[in-house]
C-alpha positions, 0 to 999 in steps of 0.5 A: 500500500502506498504509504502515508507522507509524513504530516511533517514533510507536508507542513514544512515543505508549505512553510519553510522556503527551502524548495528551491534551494534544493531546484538549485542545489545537487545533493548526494552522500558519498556511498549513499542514495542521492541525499532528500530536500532539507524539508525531508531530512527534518523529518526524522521518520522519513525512509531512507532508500536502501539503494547501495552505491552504484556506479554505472561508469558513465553509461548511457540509458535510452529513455523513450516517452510519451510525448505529451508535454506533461509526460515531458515537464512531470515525468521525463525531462523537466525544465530549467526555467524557473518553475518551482515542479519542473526545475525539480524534475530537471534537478531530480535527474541531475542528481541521479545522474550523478549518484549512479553516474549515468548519462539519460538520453530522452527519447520523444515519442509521440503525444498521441495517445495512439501512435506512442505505443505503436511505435513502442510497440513496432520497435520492440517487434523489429528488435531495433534496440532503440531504448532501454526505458520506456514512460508510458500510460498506464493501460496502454503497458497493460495492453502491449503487456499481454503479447509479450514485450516486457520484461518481468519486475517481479523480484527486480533488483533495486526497487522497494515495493513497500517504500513510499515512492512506489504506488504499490497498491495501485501495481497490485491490483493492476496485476493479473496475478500476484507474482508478475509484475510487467510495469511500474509505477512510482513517484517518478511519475508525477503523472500518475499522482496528478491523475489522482481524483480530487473534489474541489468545493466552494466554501462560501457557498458551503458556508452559506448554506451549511456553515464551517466547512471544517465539518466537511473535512471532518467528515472526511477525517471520519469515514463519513464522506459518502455518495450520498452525503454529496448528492444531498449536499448538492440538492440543498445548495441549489438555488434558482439564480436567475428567477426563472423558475426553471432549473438551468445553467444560469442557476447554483448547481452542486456540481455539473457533469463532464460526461465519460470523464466524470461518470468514469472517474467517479466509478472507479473511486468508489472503493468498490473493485468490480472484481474478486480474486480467485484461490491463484489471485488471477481478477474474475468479473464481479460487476453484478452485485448488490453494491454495483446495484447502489452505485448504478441507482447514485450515478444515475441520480448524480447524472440525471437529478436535475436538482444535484447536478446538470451537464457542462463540457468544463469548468465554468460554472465552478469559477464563476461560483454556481457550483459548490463542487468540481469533481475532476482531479489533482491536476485540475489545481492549476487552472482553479488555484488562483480563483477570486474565491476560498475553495477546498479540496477533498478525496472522492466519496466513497460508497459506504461509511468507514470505507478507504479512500480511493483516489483513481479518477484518471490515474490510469493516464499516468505514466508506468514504466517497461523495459523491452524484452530484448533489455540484457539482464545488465541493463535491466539491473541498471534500468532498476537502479535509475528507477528507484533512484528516480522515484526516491528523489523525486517523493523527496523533492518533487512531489513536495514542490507539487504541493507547494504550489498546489497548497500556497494560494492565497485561500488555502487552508493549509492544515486541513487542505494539505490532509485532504490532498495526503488522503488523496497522494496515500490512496492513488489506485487504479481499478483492475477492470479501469487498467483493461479498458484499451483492452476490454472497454470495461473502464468505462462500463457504467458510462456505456450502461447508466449514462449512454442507455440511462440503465438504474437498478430496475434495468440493470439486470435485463442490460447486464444479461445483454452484454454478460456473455460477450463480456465474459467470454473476452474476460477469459480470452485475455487470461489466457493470453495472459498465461500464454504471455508469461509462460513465453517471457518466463522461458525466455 
């Protein structure tokens, strides 16, 4: 499980100016792992990385990204320019180049969400030996996963699952079975946290019509932040602004709907899984149940109810505050931090009270990491050691730059804000059936069912009887393949 960020390294990192200095500054301890920001050296019970000394003697390693300028300034090449995120992931490989000494030669490929794994995909094929790393997003490794062109992590040299800077329960539950493991994903890619989900609320409009939004995060806090609570939350704030006597866009909302992103992105973060896992650990298809029976009958409310939520391409409603929520995801922080109004942040609900949080939303468009089968078990080793290293400094240094940034608006409530958005970073996740959906379609399940063909609970049964058998079948073609796959790279 991904493990809490100390409260400390939080706190510090939003009061003490002491992330540039490390943008600035290039670390590293004789014999040791490049050394962590000030912020995290404060910290007494921060983890240390249990990298040895390496020395690599200057050797190259190729890494081929998805060209995406984000994929680019968060997880590959960063920015000299003076932005507080990008200068610490330029500075992040600075370091760890000299910690190994290694040189990185960054490969753009291309930002279409399409094309990149193609070409991944037919240079692998044609065993060019172009690259030896590759950053790609998350469901498109899984896809190119299952014929065979990656290299196994289980039991990779260097990389401590259980560290923090390792998205470790998002891996295990991404996994076909317990003990292989194709693709990883960590703290070196900021992506990936990025795509985590997040409720941003107005607290103006919560103050005015329920009082101390500290009661909303300490429903957080509590287990108590459900779907239902955010669906009456949402009825109660409307309002007829404009006098119409008609519920429009002119009028104060809960929230308003983005189509396959919002119904997608709430699903997979309900705490629910879709799925049970068989005596091997291998995911069997577990969609119809009595909890996917109340989600269908909250979603189909939260995109139909009028008087909860009504439909917009974007966020505009939310800045010009006739929204009391905007449901999206971390990122979303850059384009609302410096709104003329106090707003909060706060994890997705979840179904059931004393459920755990899951942050999935758009986690599955972070990036993960492979390297390509034709890899010697050399430069495995050393792809290994760059990858930890990579995530070590970068939860130490980057990620604390994030939040710097994310937290230090001029309305943020920086204690309880910076426990909403620790919630948020400690339960980065990603549905099993949310992973398959470049394979299967099935991430995007309950947008095909309740959004497109209006399917509650009362209909529920007769769609799932409909699609079932296709469904299934293709289920268990893909673990097929998937035993197949392995038994291939296995043997070698």
């Amino acid at each position: 499980m991904v493990k809490r960020i100390i409260a400390m390294l939080l706190m510090l990192a939003l009061t003490v100016a002491v992330i540039a200095s490390c943008a600035q500054n290039a670390p590293g301890g004789e014999g040791t792992s490049a050394a962590p920001s000030e912020t995290a050296q404060e910290s007494e019970t921060v983890p240390q990385s249990k990298l040895p000394s390496l020395d690599y003697k200057g050797a190259t390693v190729r890494v081929k990204y998805f060209g995406l300028q984000d994929s680019e300034l968060y997880d590959a090449i960063g920015e000299h320019s003076g932005d507080i995120v990008t200068d610490a992931v330029y500075n992040r490989n600075v370091r760890v180049s000299e910690q190994l000494n290694v040189k990185f030669e960054w490969l753009k490929g291309s930002d279409v969400w399409e094309t990149f794994p193609e070409e991944v995909r037919r240079s692998i094929m044609a065993g060019s030996d172009d690259f030896d790393l590759v950053f790609m997003e998350s469901s498109q490794c899984f896809r190119l996963m299952l014929d065979g062109y990656f290299k196994s992590f289980t039991g990779a040299p260097y990389i401590d699952y259980e560290a923090p800077w390792w998205y470790t329960e998002f891996m295990n539950e991404v996994c076909i079975t317990p003990d292989q493991r194709f693709f990883v994903t960590g703290a070196f890619s900021l992506t990936t946290m990025l795509g985590a989900s997040a409720v941003y609320f107005n607290k103006t409009i919560y103050t005015d019509n329920f009082g101390d939004p500290h009661e909303l995060y300490q429903k957080v806090l509590d287990k108590k932040w459900t779907y239902d609570e955010l669906i009456r939350l949402s009825r109660s704030a409307y309002k007829d602004l404009n006098g119409n006597n008609e519920i429009d866009d002119g009028d104060l909302m809960g929230f308003y709907t983005h189509g396959q992103r919002t119904v997608n992105y709430l699903s997979m973060s309900t705490g629910l899984t879709y799925i049970k896992r068989d005596e091997r650990g291998v995911p069997v298809l577990d969609i119809y149940n009595d909890d996917t029976l109340k989600w269908v009958d909250l979603l189909y409310t939260m995109c139909f109810d009028t008087t909860v939520s009504l439909p917009e391409p974007d966020l505009k409603a939310f800045l010009e505050e006739r929204a009391l929520f905007y449901i999206m995801m971390l990122s979303s922080i850059n384009r609302i931090r410096d709104s003329e109004f106090a707003w909060g942040i706060l994890p997705y609900p979840t179904l059931y009270e004393g459920m755990e949080y899951k942050s999935a939303a758009g986690t599955v468009n972070g990036n993960s990491a492979v390297v390509p089968t034709y890899a010697s078990d050399e430069m495995f080793e050393m792809c290994c050691a760059v990858l930890e290293a990579l995530s070590y400094d970068a939860y130490n240094n980057v990620v604390p730059a994030w939040y710097e940034i994310a937290l230090k608006h001029k309305y943020a409530d920086t204690e309880m804000d910076s426990k909403m958005v620790d919630i948020i970073y400690r339960t980065i996740y990603c549905p099993f059936i949310m992973v398959i959906d470049k394979y299967l379609n099935l991430g995007s399940f309950f947008y095909n069912s309740v959004y497109q063909q209006k399917v509650n609970s009362g209909n529920f049964v007769s769609y799932w009887q409909k699609v079932e058998k296709t469904n299934v079948k293709q289920w268990e073609n893909m673990i097929k393949k998937y035993f197949e796959m392995v038994d291939r790279v296995t043997a070698g």
